[in-house]
MARSEZA-165722 format. One record per atom (N, C-alpha, C, O): residue number from 1; residue in three letters; atom name; x, y, z. Coordinates in pm, whole numbers, plus 50000, padded with zeros to 5 digits. Layout:
<sites>
{num = NUM | residuo = Ala | atomo = CA | u = X | v = Y | w = Z}
...
</sites>
This chain:
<sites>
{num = 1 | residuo = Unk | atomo = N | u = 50084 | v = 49882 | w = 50000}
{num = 1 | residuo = Unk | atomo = CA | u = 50000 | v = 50000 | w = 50000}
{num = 1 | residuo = Unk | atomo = C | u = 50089 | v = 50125 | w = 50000}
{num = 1 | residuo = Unk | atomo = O | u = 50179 | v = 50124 | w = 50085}
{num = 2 | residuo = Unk | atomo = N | u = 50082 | v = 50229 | w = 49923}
{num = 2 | residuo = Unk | atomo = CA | u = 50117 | v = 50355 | w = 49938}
{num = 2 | residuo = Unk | atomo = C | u = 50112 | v = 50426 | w = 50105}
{num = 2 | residuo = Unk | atomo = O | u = 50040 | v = 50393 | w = 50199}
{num = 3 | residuo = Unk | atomo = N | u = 50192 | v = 50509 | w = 50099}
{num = 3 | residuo = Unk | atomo = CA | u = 50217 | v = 50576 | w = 50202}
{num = 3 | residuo = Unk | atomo = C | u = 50164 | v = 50687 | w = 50148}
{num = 3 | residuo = Unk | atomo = O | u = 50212 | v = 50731 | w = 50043}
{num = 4 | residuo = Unk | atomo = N | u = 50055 | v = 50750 | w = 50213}
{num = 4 | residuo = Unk | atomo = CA | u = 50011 | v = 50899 | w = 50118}
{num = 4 | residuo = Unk | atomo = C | u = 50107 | v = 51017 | w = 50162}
{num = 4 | residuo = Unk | atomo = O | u = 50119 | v = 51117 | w = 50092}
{num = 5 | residuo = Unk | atomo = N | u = 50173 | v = 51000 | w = 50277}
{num = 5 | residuo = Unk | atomo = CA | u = 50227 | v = 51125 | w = 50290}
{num = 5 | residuo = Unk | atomo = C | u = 50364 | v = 51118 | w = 50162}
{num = 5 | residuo = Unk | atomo = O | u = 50392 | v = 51209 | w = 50084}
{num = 6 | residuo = Unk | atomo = N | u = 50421 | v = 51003 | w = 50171}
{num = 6 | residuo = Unk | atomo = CA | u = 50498 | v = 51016 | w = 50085}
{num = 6 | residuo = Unk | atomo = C | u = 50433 | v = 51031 | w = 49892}
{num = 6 | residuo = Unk | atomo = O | u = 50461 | v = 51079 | w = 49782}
{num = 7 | residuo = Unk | atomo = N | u = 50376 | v = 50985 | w = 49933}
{num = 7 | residuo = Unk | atomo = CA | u = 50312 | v = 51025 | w = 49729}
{num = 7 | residuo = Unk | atomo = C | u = 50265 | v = 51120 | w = 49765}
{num = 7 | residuo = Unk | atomo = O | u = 50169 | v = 51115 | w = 49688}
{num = 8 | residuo = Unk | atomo = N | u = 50234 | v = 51285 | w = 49869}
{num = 8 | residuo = Unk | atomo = CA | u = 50184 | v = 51377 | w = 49886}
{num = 8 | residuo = Unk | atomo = C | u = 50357 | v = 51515 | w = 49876}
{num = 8 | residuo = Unk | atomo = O | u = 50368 | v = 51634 | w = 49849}
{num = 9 | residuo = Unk | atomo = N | u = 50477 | v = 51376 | w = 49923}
{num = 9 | residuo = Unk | atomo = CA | u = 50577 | v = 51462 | w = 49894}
{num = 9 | residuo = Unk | atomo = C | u = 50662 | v = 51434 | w = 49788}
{num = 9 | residuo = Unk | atomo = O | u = 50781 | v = 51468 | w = 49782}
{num = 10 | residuo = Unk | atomo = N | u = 50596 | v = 51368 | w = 49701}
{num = 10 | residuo = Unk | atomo = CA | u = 50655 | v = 51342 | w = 49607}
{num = 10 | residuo = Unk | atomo = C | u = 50604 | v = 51477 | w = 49495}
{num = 10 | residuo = Unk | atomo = O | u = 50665 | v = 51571 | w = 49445}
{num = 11 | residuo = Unk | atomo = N | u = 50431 | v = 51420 | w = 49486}
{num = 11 | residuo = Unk | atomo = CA | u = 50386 | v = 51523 | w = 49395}
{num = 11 | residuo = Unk | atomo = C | u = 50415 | v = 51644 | w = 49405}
{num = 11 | residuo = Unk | atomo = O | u = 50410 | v = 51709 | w = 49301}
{num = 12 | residuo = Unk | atomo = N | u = 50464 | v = 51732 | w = 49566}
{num = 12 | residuo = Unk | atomo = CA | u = 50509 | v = 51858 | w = 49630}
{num = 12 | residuo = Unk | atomo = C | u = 50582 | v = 51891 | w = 49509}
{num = 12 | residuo = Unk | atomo = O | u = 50545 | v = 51949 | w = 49407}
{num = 13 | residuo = Unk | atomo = N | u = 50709 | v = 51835 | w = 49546}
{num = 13 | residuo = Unk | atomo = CA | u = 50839 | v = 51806 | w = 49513}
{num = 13 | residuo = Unk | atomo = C | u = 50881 | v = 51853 | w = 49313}
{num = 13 | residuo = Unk | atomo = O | u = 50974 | v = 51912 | w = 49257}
{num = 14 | residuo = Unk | atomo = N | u = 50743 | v = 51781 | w = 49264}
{num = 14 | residuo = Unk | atomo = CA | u = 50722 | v = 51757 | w = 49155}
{num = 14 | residuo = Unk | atomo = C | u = 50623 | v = 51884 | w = 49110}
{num = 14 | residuo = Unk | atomo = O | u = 50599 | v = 51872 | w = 48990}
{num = 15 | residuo = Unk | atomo = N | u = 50588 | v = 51944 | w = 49139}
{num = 15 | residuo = Unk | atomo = CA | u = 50446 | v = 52072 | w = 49068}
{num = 15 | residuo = Unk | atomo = C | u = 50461 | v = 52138 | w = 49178}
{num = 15 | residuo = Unk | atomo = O | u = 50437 | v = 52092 | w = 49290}
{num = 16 | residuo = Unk | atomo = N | u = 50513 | v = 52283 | w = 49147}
{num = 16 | residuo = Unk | atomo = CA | u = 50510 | v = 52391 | w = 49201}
{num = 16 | residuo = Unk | atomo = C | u = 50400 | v = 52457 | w = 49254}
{num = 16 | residuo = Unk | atomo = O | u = 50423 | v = 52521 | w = 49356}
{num = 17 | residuo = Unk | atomo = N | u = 50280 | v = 52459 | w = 49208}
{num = 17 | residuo = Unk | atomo = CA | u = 50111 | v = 52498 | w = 49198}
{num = 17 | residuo = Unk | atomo = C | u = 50055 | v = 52396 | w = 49165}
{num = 17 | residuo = Unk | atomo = O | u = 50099 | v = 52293 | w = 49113}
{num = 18 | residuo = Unk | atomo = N | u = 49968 | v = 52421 | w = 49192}
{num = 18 | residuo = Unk | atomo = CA | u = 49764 | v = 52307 | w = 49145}
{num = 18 | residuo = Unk | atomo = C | u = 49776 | v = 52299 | w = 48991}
{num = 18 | residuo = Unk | atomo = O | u = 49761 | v = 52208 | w = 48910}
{num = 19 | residuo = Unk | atomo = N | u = 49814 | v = 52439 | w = 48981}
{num = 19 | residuo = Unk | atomo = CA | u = 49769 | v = 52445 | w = 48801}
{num = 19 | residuo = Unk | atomo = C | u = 49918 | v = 52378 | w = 48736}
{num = 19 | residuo = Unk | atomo = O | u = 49884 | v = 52369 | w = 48618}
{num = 20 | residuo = Unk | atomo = N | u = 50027 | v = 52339 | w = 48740}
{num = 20 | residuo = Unk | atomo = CA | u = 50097 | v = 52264 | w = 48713}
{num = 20 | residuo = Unk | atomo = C | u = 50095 | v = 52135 | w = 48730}
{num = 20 | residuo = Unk | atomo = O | u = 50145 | v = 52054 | w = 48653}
{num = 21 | residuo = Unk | atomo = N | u = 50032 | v = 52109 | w = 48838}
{num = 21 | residuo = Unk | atomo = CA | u = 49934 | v = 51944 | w = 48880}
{num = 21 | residuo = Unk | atomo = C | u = 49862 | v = 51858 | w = 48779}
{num = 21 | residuo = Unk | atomo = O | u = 49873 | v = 51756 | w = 48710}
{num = 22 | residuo = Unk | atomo = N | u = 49771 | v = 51974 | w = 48817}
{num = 22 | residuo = Unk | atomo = CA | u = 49636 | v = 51981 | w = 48682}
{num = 22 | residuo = Unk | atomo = C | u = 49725 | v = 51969 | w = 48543}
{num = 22 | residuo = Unk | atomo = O | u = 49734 | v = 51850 | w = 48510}
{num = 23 | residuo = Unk | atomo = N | u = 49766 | v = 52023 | w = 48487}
{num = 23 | residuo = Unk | atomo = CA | u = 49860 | v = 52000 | w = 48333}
{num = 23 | residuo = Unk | atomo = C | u = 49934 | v = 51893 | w = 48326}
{num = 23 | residuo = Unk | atomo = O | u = 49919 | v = 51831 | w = 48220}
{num = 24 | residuo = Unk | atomo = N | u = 50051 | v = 51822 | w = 48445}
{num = 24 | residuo = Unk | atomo = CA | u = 50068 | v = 51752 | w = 48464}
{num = 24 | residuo = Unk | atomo = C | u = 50015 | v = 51586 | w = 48477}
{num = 24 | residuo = Unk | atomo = O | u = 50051 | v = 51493 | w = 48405}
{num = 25 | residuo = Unk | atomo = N | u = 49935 | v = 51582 | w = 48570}
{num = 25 | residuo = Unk | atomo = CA | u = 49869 | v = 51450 | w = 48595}
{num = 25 | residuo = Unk | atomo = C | u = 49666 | v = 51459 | w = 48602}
{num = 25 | residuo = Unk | atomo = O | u = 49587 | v = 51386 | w = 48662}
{num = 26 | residuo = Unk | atomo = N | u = 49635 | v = 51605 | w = 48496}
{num = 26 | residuo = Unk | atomo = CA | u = 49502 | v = 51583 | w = 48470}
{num = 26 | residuo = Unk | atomo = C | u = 49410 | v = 51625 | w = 48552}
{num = 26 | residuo = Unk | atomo = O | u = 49470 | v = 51681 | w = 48643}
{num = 27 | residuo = Unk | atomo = N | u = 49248 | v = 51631 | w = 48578}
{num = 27 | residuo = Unk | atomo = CA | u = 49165 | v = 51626 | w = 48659}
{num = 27 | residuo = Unk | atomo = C | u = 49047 | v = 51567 | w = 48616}
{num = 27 | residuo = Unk | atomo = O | u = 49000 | v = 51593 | w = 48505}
{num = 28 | residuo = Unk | atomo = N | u = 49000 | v = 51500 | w = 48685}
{num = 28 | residuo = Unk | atomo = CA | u = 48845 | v = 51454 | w = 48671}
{num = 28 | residuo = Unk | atomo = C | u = 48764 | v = 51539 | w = 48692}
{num = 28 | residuo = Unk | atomo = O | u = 48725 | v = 51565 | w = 48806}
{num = 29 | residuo = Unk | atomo = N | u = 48707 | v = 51620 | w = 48550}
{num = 29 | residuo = Unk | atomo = CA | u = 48601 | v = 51706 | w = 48602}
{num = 29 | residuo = Unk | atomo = C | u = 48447 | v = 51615 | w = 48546}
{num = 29 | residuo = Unk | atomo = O | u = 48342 | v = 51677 | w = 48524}
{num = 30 | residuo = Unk | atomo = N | u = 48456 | v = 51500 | w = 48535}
{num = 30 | residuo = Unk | atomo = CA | u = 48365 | v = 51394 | w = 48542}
{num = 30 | residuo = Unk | atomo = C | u = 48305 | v = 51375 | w = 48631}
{num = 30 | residuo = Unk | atomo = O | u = 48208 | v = 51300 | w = 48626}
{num = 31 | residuo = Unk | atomo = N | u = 48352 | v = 51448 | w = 48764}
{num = 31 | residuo = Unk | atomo = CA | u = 48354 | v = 51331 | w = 48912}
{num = 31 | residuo = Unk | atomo = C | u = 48171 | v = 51324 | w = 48926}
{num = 31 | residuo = Unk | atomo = O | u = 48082 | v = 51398 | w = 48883}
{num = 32 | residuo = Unk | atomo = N | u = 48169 | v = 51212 | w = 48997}
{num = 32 | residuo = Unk | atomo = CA | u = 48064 | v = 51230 | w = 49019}
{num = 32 | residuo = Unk | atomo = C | u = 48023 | v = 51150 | w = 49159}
{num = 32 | residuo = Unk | atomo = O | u = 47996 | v = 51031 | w = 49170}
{num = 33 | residuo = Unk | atomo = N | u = 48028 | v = 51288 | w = 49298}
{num = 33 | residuo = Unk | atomo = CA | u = 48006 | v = 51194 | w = 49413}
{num = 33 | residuo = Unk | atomo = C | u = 47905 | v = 51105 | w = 49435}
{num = 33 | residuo = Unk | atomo = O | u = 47792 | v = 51111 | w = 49385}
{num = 34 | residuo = Unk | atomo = N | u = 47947 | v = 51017 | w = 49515}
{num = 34 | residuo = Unk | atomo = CA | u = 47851 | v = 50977 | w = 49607}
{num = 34 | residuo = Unk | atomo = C | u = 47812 | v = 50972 | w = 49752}
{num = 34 | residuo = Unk | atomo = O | u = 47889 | v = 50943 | w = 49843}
{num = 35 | residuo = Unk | atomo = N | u = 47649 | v = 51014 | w = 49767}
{num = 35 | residuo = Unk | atomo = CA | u = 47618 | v = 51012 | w = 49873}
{num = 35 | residuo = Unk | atomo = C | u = 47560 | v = 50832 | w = 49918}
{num = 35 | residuo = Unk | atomo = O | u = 47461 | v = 50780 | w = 49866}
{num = 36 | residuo = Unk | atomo = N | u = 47634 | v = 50775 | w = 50005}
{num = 36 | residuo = Unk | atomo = CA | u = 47622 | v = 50663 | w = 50043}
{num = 36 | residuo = Unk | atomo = C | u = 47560 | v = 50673 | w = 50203}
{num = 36 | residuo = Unk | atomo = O | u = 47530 | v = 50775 | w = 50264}
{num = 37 | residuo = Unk | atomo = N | u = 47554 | v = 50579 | w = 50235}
{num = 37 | residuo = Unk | atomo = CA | u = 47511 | v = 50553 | w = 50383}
{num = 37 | residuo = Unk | atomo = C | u = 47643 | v = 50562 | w = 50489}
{num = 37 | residuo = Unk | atomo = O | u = 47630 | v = 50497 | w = 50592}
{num = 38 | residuo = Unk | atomo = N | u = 47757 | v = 50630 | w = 50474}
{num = 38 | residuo = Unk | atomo = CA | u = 47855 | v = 50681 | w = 50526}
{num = 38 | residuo = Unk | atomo = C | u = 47871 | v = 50827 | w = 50532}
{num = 38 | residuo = Unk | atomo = O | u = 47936 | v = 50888 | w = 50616}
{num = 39 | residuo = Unk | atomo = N | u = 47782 | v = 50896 | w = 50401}
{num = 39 | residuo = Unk | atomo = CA | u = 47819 | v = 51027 | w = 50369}
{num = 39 | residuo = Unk | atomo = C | u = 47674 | v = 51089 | w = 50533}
{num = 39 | residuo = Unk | atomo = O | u = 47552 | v = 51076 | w = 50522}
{num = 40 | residuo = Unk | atomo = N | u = 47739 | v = 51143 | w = 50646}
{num = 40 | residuo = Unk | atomo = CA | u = 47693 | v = 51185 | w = 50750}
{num = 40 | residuo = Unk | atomo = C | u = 47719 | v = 51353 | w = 50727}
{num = 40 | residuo = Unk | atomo = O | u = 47801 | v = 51406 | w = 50652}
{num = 41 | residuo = Unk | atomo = N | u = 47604 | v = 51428 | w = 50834}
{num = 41 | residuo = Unk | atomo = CA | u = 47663 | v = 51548 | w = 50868}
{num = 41 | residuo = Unk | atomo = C | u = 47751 | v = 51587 | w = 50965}
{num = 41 | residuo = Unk | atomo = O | u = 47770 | v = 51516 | w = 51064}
{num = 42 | residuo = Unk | atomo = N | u = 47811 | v = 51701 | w = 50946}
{num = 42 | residuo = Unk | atomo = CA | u = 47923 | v = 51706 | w = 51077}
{num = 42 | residuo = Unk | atomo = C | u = 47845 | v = 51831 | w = 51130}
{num = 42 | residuo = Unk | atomo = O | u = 47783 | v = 51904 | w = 51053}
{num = 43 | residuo = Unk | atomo = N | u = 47851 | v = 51857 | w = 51294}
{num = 43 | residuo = Unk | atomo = CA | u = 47853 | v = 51979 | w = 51363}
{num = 43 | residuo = Unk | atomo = C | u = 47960 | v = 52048 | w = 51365}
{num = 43 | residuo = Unk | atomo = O | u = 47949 | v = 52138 | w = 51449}
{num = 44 | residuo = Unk | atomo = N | u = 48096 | v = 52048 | w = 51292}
{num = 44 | residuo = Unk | atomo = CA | u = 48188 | v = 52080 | w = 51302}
{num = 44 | residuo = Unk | atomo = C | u = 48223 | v = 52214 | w = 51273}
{num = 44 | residuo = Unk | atomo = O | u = 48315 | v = 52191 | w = 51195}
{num = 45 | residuo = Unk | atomo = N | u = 48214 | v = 52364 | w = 51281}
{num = 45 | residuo = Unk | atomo = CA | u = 48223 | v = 52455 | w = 51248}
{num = 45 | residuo = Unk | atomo = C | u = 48292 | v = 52479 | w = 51158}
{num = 45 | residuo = Unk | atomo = O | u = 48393 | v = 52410 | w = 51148}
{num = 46 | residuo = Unk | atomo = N | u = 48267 | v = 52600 | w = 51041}
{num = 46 | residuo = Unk | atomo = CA | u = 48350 | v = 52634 | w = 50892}
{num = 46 | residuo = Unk | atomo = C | u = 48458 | v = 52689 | w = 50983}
{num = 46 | residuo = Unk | atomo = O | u = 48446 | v = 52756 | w = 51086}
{num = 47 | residuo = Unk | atomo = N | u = 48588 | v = 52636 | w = 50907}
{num = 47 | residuo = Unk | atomo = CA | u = 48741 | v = 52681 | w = 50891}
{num = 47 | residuo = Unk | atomo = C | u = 48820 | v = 52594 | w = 51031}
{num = 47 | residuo = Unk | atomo = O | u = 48920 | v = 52648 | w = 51078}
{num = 48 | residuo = Unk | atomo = N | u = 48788 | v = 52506 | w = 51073}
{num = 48 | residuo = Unk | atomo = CA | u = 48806 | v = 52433 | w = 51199}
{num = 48 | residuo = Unk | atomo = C | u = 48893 | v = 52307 | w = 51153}
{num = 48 | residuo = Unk | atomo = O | u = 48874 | v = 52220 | w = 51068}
{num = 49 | residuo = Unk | atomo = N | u = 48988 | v = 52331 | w = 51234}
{num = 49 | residuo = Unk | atomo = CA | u = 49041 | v = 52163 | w = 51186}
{num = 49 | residuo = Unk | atomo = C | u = 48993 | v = 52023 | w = 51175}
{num = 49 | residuo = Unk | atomo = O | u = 49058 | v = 51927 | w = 51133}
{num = 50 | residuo = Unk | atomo = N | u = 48866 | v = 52023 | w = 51219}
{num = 50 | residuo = Unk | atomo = CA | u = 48747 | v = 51914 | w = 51231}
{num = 50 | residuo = Unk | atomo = C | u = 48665 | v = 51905 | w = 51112}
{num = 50 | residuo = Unk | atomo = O | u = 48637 | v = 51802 | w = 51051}
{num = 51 | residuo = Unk | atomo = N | u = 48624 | v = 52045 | w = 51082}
{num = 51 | residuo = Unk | atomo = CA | u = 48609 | v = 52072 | w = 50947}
{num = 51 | residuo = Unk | atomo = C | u = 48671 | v = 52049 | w = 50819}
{num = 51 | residuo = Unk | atomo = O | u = 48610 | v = 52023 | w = 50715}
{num = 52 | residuo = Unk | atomo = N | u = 48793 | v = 52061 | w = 50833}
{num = 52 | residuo = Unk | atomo = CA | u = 48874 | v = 52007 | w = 50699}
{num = 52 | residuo = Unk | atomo = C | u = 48902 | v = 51917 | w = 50752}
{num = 52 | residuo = Unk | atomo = O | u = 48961 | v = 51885 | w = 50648}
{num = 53 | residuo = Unk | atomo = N | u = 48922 | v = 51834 | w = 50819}
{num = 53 | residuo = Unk | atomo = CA | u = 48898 | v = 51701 | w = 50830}
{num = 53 | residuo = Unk | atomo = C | u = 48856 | v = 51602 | w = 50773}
{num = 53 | residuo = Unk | atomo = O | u = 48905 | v = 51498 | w = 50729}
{num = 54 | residuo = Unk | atomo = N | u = 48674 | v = 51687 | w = 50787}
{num = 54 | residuo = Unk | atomo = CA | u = 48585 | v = 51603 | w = 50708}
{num = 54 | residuo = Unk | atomo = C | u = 48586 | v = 51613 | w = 50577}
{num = 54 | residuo = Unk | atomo = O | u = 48566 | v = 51512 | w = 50511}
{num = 55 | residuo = Unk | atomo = N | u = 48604 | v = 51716 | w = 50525}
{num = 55 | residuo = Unk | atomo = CA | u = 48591 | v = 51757 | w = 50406}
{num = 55 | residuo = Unk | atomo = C | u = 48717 | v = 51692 | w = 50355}
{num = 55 | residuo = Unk | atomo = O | u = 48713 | v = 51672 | w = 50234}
{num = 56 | residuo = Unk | atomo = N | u = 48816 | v = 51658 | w = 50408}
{num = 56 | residuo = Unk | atomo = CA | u = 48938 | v = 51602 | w = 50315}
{num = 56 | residuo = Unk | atomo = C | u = 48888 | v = 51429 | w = 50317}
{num = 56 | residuo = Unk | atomo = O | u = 48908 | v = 51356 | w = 50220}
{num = 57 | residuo = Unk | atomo = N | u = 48846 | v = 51398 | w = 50398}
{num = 57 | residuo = Unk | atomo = CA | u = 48799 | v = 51257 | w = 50423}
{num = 57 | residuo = Unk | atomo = C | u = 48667 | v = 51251 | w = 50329}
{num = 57 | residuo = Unk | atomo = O | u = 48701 | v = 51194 | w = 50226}
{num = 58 | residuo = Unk | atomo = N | u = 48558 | v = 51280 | w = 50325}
{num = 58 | residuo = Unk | atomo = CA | u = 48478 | v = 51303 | w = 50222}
{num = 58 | residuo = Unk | atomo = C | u = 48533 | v = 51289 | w = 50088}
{num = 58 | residuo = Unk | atomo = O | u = 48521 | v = 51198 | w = 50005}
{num = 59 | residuo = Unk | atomo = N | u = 48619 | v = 51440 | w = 50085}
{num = 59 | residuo = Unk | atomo = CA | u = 48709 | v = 51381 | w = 49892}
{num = 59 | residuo = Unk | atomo = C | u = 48737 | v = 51237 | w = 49895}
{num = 59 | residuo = Unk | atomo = O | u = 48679 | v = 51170 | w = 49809}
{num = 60 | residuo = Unk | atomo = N | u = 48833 | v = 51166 | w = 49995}
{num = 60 | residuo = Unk | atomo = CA | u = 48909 | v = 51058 | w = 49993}
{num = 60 | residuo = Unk | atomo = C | u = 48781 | v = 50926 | w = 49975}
{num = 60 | residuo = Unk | atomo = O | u = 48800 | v = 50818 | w = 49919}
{num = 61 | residuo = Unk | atomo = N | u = 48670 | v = 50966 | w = 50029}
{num = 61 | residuo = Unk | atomo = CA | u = 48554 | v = 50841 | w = 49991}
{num = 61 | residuo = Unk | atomo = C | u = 48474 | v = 50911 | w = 49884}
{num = 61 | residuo = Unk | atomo = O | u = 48359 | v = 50866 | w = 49889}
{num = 62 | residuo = Unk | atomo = N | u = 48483 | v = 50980 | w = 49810}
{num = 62 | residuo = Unk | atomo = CA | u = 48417 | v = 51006 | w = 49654}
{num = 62 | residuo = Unk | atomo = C | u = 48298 | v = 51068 | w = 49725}
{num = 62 | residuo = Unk | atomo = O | u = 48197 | v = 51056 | w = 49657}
{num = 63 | residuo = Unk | atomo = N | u = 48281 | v = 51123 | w = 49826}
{num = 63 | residuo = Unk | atomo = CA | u = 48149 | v = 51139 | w = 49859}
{num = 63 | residuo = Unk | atomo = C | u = 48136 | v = 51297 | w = 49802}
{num = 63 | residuo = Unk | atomo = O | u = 48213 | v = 51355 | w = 49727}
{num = 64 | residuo = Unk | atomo = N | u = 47974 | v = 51363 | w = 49881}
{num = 64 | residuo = Unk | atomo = CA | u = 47985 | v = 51526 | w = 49801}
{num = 64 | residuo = Unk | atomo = C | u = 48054 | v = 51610 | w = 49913}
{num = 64 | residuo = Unk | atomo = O | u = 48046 | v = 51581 | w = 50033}
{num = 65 | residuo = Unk | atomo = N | u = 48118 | v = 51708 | w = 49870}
{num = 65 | residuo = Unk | atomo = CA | u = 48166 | v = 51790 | w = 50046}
{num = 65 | residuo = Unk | atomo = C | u = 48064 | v = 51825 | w = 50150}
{num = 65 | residuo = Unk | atomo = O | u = 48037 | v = 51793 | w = 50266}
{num = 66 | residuo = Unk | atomo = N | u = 48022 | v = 51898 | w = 50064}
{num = 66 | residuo = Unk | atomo = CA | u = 47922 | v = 52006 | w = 50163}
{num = 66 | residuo = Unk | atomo = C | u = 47751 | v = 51883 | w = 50151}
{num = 66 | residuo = Unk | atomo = O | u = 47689 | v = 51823 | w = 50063}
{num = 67 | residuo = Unk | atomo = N | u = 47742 | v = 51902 | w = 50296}
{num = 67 | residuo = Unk | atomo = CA | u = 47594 | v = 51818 | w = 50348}
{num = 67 | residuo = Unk | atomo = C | u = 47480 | v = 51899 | w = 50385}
{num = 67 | residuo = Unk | atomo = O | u = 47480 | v = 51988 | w = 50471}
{num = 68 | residuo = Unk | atomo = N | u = 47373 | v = 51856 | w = 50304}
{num = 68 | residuo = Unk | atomo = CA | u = 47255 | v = 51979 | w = 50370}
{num = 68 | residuo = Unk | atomo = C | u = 47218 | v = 51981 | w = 50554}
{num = 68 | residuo = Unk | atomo = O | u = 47158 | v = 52070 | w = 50613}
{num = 69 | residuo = Unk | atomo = N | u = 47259 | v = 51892 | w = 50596}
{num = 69 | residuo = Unk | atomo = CA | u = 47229 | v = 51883 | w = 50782}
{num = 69 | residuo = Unk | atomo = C | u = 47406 | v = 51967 | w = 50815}
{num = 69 | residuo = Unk | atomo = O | u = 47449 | v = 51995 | w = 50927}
{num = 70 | residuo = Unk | atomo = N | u = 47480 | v = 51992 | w = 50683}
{num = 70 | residuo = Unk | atomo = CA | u = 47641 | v = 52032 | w = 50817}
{num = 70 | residuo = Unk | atomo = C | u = 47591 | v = 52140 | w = 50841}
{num = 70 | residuo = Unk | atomo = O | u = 47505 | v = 52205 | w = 50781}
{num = 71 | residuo = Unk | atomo = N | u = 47689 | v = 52172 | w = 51002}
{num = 71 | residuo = Unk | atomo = CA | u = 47641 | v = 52343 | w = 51095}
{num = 71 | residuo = Unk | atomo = C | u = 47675 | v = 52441 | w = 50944}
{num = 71 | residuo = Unk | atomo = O | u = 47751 | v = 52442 | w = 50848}
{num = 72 | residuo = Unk | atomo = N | u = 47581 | v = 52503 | w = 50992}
{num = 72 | residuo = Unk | atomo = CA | u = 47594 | v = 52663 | w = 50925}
{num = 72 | residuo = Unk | atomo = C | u = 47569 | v = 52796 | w = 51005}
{num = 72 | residuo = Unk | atomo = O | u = 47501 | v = 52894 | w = 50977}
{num = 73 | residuo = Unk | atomo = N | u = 47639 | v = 52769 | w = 51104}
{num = 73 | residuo = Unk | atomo = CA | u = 47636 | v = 52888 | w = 51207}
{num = 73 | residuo = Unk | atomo = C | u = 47750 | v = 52869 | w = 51285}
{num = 73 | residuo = Unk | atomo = O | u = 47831 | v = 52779 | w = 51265}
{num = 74 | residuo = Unk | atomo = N | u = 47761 | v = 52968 | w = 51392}
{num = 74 | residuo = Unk | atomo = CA | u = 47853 | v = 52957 | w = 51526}
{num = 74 | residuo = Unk | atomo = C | u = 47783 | v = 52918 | w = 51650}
{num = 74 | residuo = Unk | atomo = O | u = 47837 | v = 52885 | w = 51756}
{num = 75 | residuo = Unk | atomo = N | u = 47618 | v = 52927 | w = 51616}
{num = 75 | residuo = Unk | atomo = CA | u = 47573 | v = 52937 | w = 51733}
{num = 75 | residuo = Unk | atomo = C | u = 47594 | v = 52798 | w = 51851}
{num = 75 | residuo = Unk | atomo = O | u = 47610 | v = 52680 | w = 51820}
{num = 76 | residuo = Unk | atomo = N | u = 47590 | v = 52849 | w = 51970}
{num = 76 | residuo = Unk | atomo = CA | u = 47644 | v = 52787 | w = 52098}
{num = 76 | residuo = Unk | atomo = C | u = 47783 | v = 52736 | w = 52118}
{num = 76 | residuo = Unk | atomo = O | u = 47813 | v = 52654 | w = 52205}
{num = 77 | residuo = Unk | atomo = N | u = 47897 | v = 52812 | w = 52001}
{num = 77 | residuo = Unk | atomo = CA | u = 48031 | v = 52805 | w = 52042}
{num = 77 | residuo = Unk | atomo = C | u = 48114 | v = 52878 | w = 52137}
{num = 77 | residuo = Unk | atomo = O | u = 48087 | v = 52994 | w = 52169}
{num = 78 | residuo = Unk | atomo = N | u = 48203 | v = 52821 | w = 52177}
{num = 78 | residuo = Unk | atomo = CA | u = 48255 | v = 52946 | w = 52306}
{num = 78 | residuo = Unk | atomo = C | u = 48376 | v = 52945 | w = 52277}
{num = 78 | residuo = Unk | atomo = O | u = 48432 | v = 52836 | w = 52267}
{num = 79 | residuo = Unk | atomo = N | u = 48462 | v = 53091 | w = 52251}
{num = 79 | residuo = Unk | atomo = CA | u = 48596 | v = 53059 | w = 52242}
{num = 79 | residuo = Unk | atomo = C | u = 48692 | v = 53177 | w = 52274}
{num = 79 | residuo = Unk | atomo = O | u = 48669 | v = 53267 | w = 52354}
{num = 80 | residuo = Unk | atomo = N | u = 48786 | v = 53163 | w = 52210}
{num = 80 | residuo = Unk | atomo = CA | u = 48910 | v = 53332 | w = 52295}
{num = 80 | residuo = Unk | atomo = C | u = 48859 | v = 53438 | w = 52191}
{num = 80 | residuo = Unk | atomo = O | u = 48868 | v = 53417 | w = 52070}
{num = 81 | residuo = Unk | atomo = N | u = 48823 | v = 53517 | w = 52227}
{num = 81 | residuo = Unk | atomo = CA | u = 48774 | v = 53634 | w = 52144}
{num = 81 | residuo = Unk | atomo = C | u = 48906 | v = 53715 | w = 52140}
{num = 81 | residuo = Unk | atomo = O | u = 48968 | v = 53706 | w = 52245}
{num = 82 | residuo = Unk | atomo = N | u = 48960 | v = 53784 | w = 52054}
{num = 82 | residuo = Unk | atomo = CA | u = 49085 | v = 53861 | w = 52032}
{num = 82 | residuo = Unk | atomo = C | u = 49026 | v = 54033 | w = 52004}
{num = 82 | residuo = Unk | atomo = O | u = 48937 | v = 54060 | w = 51924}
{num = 83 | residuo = Unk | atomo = N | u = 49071 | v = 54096 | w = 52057}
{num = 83 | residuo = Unk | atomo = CA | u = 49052 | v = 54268 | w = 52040}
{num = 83 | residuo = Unk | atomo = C | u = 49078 | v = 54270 | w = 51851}
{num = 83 | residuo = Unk | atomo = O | u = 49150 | v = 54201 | w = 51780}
{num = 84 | residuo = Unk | atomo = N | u = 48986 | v = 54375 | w = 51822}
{num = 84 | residuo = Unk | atomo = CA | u = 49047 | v = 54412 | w = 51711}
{num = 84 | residuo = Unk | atomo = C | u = 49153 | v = 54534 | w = 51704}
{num = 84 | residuo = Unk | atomo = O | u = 49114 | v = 54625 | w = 51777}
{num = 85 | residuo = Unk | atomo = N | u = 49251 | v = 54558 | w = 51650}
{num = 85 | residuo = Unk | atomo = CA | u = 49386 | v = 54648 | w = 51612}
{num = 85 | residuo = Unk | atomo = C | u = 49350 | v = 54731 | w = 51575}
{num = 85 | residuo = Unk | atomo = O | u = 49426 | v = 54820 | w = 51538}
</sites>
């Protein structure tokens, strides 16, 4: 089995940008997810490391990213609020 980090530093290594990727080794703009009996919603808030999480795990099972039940709010989060400059 592949090691993804290493075929992740290989391709690095190999294409400077996405769009050298893309020219390089192609894209499927065919794709066509699926929602299976795995594809769940997350409560996970946008831009959260839980969040891309899912969303990178999602790509990795062909599923669709975005779920009509995922959070679409902040509401009832609590966290360090920072002053603005």
């Amino acid at each position: 089995m592949n090691n993804p980090h290493k075929v992740h530093e290989t391709m690095s290594s190999l294409c400077k940008n996405v769009f050298e990727a893309i020219l390089k080794y192609g894209h499927d703009e065919d794709f066509d997810p699926i929602a299976d009996g795995k594809f769940l919603p997350t409560d996970a808030p946008a831009g959260s490391q839980e969040k891309i999480e899912v969303l990178r795990r999602r790509v990795e099972l062909g599923q669709p990213l975005w779920h009509n039940d995922d959070r679409v709010d902040y509401s009832g989060l609590t966290g360090a609020i920072r002053p603005r400059e």
